[in-house]
Structures are given as C-alpha cells and as structure tokens.
C-alpha positions in Angstrom: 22.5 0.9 9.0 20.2 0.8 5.8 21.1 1.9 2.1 18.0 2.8 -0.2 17.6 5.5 -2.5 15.9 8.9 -1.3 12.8 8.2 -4.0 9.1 8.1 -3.5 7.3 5.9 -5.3 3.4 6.0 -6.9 1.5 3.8 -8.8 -0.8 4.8 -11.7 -1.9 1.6 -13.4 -5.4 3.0 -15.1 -5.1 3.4 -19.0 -4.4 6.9 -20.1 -2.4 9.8 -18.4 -3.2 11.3 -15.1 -6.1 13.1 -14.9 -5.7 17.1 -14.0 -5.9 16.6 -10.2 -3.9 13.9 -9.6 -1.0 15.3 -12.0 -1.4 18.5 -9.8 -1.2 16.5 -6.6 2.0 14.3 -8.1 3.2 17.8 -9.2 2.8 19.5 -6.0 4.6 15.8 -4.4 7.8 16.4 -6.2 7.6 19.7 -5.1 6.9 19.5 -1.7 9.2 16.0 -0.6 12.6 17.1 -1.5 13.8 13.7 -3.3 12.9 11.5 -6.0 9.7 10.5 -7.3 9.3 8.1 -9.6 5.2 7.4 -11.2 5.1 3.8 -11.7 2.7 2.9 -14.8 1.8 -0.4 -16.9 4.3 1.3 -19.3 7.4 0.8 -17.6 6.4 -1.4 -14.5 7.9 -4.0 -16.3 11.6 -2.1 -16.0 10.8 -2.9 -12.3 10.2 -6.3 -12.0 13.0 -8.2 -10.6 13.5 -11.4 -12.9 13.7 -13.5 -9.6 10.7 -12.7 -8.3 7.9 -12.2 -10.9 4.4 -11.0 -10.2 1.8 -13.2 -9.1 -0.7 -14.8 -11.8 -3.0 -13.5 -10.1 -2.1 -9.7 -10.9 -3.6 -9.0 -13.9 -7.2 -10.4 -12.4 -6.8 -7.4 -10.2 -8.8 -4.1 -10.2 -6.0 -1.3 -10.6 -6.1 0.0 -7.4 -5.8 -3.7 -6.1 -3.0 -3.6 -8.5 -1.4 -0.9 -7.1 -2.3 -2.5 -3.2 0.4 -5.3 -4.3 3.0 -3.2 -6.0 3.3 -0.7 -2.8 4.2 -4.3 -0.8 6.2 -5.4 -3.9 8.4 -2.4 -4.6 8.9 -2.0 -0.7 10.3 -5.5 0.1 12.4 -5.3 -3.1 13.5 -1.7 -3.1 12.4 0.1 -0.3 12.1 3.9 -0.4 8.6 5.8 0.2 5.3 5.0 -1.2 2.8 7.7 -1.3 -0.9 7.9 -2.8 -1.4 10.4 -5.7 -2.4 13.1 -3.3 -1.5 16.4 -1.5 1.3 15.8 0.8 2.7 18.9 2.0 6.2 19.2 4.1 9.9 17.8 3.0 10.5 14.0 3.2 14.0 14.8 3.8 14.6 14.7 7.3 12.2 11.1 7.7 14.7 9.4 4.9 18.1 10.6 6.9 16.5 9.4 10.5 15.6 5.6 8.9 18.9 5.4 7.1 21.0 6.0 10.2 18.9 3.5 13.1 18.8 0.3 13.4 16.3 0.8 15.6 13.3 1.0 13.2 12.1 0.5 9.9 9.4 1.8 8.9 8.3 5.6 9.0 4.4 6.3 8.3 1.4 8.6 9.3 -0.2 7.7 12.6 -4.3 6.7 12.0 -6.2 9.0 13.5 -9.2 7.4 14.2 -10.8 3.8 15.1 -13.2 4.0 12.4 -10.0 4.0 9.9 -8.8 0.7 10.6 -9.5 -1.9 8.3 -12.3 -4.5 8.6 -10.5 -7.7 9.0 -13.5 -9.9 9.7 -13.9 -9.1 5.7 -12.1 -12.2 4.3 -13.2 -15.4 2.9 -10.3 -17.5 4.2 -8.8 -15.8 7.7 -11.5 -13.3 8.9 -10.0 -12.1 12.3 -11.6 -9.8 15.0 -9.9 -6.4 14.8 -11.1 -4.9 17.7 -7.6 -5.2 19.3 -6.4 -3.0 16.5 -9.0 -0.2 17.3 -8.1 -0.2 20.7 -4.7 0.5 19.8 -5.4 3.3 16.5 -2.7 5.2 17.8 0.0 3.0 17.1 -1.0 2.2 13.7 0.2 3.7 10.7 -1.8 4.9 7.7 -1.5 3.1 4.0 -1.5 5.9 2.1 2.4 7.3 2.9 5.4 5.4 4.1 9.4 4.7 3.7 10.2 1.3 4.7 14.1 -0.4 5.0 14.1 -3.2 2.0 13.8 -6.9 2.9 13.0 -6.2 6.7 10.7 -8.9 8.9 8.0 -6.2 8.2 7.9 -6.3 4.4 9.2 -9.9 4.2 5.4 -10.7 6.4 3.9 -8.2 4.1 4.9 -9.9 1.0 3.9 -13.1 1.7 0.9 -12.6 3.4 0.0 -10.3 0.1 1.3 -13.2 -2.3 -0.6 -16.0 0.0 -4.4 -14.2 -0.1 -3.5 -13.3 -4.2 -2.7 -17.7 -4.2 -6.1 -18.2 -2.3 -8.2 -16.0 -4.3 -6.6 -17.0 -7.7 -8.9 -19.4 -9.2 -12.2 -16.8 -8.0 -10.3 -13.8 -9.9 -9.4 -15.8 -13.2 -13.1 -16.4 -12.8 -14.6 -13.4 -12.3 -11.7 -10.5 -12.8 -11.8 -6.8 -12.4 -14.1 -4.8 -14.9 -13.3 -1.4 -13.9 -10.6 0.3 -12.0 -12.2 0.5 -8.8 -13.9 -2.1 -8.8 -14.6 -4.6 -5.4 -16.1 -6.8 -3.4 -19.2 -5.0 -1.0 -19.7 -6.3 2.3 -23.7 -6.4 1.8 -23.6 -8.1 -1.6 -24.9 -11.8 -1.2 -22.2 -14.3 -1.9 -24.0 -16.0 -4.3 -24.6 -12.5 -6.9 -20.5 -11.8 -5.6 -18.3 -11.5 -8.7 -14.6 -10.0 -8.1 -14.5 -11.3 -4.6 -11.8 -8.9 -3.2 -12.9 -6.5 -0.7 -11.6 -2.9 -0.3 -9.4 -3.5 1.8 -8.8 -7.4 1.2 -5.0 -7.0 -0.1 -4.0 -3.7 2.3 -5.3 -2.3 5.1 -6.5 -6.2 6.5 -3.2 -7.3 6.1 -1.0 -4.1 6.7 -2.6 -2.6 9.5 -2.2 -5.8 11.6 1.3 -5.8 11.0 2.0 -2.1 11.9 0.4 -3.2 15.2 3.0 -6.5 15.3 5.9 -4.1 14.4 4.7 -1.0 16.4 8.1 -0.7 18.3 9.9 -0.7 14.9 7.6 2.1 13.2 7.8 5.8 13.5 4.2 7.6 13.0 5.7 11.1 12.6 5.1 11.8 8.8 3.0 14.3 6.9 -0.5 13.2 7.3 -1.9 13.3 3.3 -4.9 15.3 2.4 -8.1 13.4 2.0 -10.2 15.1 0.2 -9.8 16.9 -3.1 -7.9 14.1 -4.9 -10.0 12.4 -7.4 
C-alpha cells in the first residue's frame, strides 16, 4: 500500500495574484474536494524543490503554463497527491484518495478523455514526432491532464519525469535562445520554422508525452474522477 498526503496541488506561476475567476474556481476547489489544497507560486515554489533533484536549466526559458506542464510531473514523482487546473471541479476527492491508498493494483486516478479530437498531437515534435492515431483509437482509456492523484515514484511518474526532463535537455539551447515572452506563449503548428521563436508546442511538454503513457499504464489508471469544467475559467 501507498502513503501520500490527502492534498491537491495547483500551480500559478504568472506574476501577480489570481485573477477573480480563477480565485473563485480555487475557492470553489477547496470547497468542493474535501482535503488539502495547496497553490503553488514562484513565491514559495522554491520551499518545494527537493535539494536532490533541482529543476531543469531549462525552466526558467519556459512560458508559465509550460512551467506549470513540468511542475505537475515534478511535484507528482516527488510527492504525489492530486494535481488539478485552476478550474471548477465539482464533487469530493475523498473517496478517489482512500481507494489509491489502499491497492496495489493501480496508481493513478484521472478523468477519462472524452473525445479523439482531445488527444494530443504527437507528430508535433522536433526530435520524436510519433503517429498518434493508436491513441485516438483507444480515447477511452486515456486520462485527461487537467485532474489527477498519482502514487509517488511509481514506473508511471518515474517515465513521466524523464521523458519531461529529456525534451526540456533537447530543447535547451533553442529556449535559452529564444525564451518565453508571455505566459502563454508557444510554438503554432502553421508557423514556418524558420520565423519559429519559443519552439515548444502546446502540448510539447504534456499531453504528447502524458497521454502516451496513460495508454502504456492504462491497466494501472482509474478514469473515474470529476470531469473539470471547460469553459468559464479564464
């Protein structure tokens, strides 16, 4: 069996407080979950970092929600616990914490995707761009990247991790180059590579690596949590 603490985490890494809607959605969170949750910013992230196992140079090249695509993988491998986005989750967490701390069985708990359009592009990657129509095929055994609890220091995060730290070591010397200038900011699939600037992709450090490893690990996920809201959050 697997000790973690009952917490949800979320990152904010933008300068500034929350705007209104997202402190309403982080409000209604704690709320809603029934256990911890603990906001994550670029004031106290460094409280979190484990001395052993430092960020990657490449971190602070990143847009922040890039930023925050590495510290879900980070805090999960290291910690464990939930991740969710800064958005309306209704229902009690509860019940999904209890089940994963008493199997063996599984380690992961997330929303199942709902749709083939929703999985990520993988063919969108300068060093290892992969056909993903395998993973539309199978949607349904997928889990979403906006809400999860995951065991600490499983095979699942362990792969997550360092396939996450190996495309931040490939792209390092193109962000140093030509890093984030605004908190959104990516790589679009129609824009020329030679006008390209931040070269990651939406997707480029979640989704194209996450969602092909909920498919390796399907038999070790359950897709039985809250699905978030989508809209409204911004």
């Amino acid at each position: 069996m697997s000790t973690f603490t009952n917490r949800i985490f979320c990152f904010w890494m933008n300068d500034g407080d929350l705007p209104e809607v997202r402190r309403r959605n982080l409000n209604l969170l704690i709320s809603n979950c029934g256990v911890e949750v603990q906001l994550i910013t670029k004031y106290n992230l460094s409280d979190w970092i484990l001395e052993e196992s430092p960020l990657h140079p490449s971190f602070e090249f990143l847009s922040e929600v890039h930023q925050s695509d590495y510290l879900r993988c980070y805090f999960m491998h290291h910690y464990g616990g939930g991740y969710s986005d800064i958005k309306n989750v209704h229902g009690s967490w509860i019940g999904f914490f209890k089940f994963l701390k008493n199997t063996d069985k599984f380690d992961v708990v997330g929303y199942q995707e709902q749709h083939p359009d929703h999985i990520a592009n993988t063919m969108l990657d300068d060093f290892e761009p992969t056909d993903n129509s395998t993973l539309k095929m199978n949607y349904n055994l997928l889990i979403g990247c906006g809400a999860f609890i995951c065991k600490p220091k499983t095979n699942f995060t362990s792969e997550w991790l360092s396939k996450v730290t190996e495309k931040l070591s490939q792209y390092y010397e193109l962000l140093k180059k030509n890093p984030a200038t605004h908190p959104r900011d990516h790589r679009h699939p129609s824009t020329p590579s030679s006008e390209v600037k931040y070269p990651l992709y939406w997707s480029g450090l979640l989704g194209n690596i996450f969602h092909p490893l909920s498919f390796k690990y399907s038999d070790r996920i359950i897709r039985e949590l809250h699905y978030p809201i989508m809209h409204n959050y911004q």
